[in-house]
C-alpha positions as a LaTeX table, in Angstrom:
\begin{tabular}{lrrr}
\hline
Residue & $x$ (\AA) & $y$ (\AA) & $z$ (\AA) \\
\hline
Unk1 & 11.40 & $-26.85$ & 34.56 \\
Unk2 & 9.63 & $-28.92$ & 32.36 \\
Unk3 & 6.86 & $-28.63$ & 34.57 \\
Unk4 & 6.16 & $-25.54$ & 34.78 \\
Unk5 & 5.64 & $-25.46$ & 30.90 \\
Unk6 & 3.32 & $-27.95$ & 31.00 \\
Unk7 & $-0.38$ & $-26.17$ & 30.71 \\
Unk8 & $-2.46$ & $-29.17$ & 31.05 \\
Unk9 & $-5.16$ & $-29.47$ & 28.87 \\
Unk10 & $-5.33$ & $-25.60$ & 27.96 \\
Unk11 & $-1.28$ & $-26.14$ & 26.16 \\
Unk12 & $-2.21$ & $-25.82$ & 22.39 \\
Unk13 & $-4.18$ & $-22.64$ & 23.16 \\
Unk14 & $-1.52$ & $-21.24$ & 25.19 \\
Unk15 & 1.01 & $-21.46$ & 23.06 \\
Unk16 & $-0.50$ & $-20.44$ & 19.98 \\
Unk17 & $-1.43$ & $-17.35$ & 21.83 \\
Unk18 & 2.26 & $-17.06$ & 22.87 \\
Unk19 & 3.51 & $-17.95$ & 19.13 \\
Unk20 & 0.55 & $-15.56$ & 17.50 \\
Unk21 & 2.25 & $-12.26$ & 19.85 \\
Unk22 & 5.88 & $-13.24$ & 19.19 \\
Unk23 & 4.83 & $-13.02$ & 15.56 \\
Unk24 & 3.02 & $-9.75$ & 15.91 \\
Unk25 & 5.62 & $-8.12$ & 17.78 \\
Unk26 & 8.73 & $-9.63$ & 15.65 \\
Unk27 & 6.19 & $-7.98$ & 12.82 \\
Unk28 & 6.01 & $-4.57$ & 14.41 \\
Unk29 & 9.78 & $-4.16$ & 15.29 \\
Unk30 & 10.47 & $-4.91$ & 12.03 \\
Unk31 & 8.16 & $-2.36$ & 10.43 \\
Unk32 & 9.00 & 0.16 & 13.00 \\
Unk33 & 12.89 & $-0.26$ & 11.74 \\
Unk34 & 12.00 & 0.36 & 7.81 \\
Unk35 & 9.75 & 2.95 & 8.52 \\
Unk36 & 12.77 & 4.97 & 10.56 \\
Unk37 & 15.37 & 3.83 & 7.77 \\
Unk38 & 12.79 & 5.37 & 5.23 \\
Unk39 & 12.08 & 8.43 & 7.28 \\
Unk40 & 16.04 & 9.35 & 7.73 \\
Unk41 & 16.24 & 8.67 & 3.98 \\
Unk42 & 13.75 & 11.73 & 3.75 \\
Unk43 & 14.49 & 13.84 & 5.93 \\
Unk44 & 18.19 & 13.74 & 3.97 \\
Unk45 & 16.18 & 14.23 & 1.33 \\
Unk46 & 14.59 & 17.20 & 2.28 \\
Unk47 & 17.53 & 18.29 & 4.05 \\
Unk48 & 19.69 & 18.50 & 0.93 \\
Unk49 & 17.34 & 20.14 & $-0.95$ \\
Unk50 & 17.26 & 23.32 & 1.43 \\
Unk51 & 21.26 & 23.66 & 1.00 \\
Unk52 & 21.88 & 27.08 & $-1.13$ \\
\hline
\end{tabular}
């Protein structure tokens, strides 16, 4: 196993570019997540406010 994580002499690029995208994705879930929380807190909004 070890092996086959071993990169040779291309390693530190590799896994900065495999450290850089779990960043960027862990970065885009998370935004993704409070932009639905703050879109179901207005459309409850908006909801409520058509009530009669």
């Amino acid at each position: 196993m070890p092996e086959l994580l071993d990169f040779g002499k291309n390693s530190i690029f590799i896994w900065t570019c495999y450290g850089v995208t779990i960043v960027v994705l862990g970065a885009m879930i998370i935004t993704s997540l409070r932009k639905k929380k703050l879109a179901k807190k207005a459309l409850a909004i908006v909801l409520e406010e058509q009530k009669p």
